[in-house]
Every structure is written in structure tokens, then in C-alpha cells.
C-alpha positions as CSV (number, residue, x, y, z in Angstrom):
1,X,0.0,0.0,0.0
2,X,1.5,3.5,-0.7
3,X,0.0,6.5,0.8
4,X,0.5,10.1,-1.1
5,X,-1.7,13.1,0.9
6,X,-2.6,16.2,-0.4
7,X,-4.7,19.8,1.6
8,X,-7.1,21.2,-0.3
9,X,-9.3,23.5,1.0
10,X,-8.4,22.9,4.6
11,X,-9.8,19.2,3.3
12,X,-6.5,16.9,3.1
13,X,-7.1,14.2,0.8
14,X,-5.3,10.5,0.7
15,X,-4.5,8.8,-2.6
16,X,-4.6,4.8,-1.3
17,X,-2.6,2.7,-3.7
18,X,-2.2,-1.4,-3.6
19,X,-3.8,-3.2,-1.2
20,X,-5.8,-2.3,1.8
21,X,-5.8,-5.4,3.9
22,X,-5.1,-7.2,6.9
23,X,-1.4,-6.8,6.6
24,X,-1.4,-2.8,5.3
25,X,-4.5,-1.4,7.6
26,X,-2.4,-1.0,10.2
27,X,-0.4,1.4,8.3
28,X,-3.4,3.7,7.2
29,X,-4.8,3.8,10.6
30,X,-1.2,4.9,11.9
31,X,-1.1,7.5,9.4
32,X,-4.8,8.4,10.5
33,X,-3.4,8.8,13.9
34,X,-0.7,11.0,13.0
35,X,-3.1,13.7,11.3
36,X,-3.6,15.9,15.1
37,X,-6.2,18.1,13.3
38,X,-8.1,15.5,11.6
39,X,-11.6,16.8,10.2
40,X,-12.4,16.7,6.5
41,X,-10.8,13.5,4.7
42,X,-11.3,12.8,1.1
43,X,-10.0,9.0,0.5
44,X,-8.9,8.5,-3.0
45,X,-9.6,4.9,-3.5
46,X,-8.9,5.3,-7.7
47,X,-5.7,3.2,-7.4
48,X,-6.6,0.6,-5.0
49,X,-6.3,-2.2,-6.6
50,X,-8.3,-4.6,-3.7
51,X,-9.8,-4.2,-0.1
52,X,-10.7,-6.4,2.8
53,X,-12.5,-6.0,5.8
54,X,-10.1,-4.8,7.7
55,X,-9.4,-2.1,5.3
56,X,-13.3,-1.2,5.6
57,X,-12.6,-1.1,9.5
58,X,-9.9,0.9,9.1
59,X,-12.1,3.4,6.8
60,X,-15.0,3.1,9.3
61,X,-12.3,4.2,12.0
62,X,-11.7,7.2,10.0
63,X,-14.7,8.3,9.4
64,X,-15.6,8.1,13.1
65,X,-12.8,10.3,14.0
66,X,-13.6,12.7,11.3
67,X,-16.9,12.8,12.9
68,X,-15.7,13.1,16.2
69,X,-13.8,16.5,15.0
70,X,-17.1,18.3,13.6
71,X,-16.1,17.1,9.8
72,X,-16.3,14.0,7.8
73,X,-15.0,11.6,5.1
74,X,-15.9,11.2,1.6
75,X,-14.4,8.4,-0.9
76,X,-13.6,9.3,-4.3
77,X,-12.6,7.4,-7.2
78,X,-14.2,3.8,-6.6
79,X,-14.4,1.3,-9.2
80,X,-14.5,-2.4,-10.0
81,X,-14.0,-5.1,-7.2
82,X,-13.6,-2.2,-4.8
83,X,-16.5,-0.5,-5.5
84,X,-18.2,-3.4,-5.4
85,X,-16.9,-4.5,-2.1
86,X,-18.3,-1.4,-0.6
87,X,-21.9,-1.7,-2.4
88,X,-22.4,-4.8,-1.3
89,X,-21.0,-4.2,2.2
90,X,-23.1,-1.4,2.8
91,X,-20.3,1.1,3.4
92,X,-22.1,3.9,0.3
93,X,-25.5,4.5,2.7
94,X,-22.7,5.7,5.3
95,X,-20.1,7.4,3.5
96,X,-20.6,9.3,0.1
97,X,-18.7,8.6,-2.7
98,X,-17.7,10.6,-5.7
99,X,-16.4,10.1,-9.0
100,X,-13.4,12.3,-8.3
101,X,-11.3,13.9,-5.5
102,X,-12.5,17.3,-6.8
103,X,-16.4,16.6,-6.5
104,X,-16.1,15.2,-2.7
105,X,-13.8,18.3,-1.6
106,X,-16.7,20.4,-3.1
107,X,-19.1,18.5,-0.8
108,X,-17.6,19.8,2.4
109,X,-18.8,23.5,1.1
């Protein structure tokens, strides 16, 4: 899994990359952990190539603490098995997801 973040209108968004699993979720949530002021997260899923449900836990974790801070998260860029994987697990009546980093920053306005 690589991680590249961006700050965009005081929203910081996180390209995912590779795998979000089991053995790389502890790795995002560090990361998640490491962001002190925390509030408005775009996740740019566009180059994940597959996700378990530990990366969904890991996502739900976020989006908690996003919460928590008065803001929120929004995925961007799903497709294929992933998006799929979060269809059928429920996760898109929780989280909104658009089709680019651009469109979810503009939902935080």
C-alpha cells in the first residue's frame, strides 16, 4: 500500500494505492493517527487495486474520528471489485462517494 496526501481547501485528501488489507490497515490507521487536526478527509480509492475487511474497518475508524472533530469523510474514485466490495457491504448509505477527489472536496462547502 502507498500513501500520497494532499490539503485542499483545509480538506486533506489520501491517494490509497495497492492493497488495503489485513497486513497494510495498520499502516493507514497509523497514518490516520498521525493527522492531530483531523476533520475533512477525502480518501482517493482510484488506485486501489483490492480491499478487505479490515481495510473497511480501518475506513469506518476514520470516518468516526472525522466525525468526532465536527467534519467527515468522503471516498472518491471507486471502481471495479472495490466499489463493489463497498456496495455490497453497505459502506455507500454511510459514506458518500464521488467520482473524483475534486467533487467530494466540493461536498464539504
Amino acid at each position: 500500500m502507498e500513501l500520497m496526501q494532499q490539503v485542499e481547501h483545509e480538506v486533506v485528501i489520501v491517494a490509497v494505492s495497492g492493497r488495503l488489507d489485513a497486513a497494510s490497515a495498520p499502516e493507514f490507521d497509523q497514518w490516520i493517527s498521525g493527522q492531530p487536526k483531523l476533520a475533512k478527509l477525502v480518501i482517493d480509492l482510484a488506485r486501489l487495486d483490492y480491499i478487505s475487511s479490515a481495510g473497511l474497518r480501518s475506513i469506518l475508524a476514520a470516518a468516526k474520528r472525522t466525525k468526532g472533530a465536527g467534519g467527515g469523510v468522503a471516498l472518491a474514485g471507486l471502481s471495479g471489485n472495490v466499489e463493489e466490495v463497498f456496495r455490497m457491504s453497505g459502506f455507500l448509505t454511510i459514506i458518500p462517494a464521488f467520482a473524483t477527489p475534486g467533487d467530494a472536496v466540493a461536498s464539504f462547502n
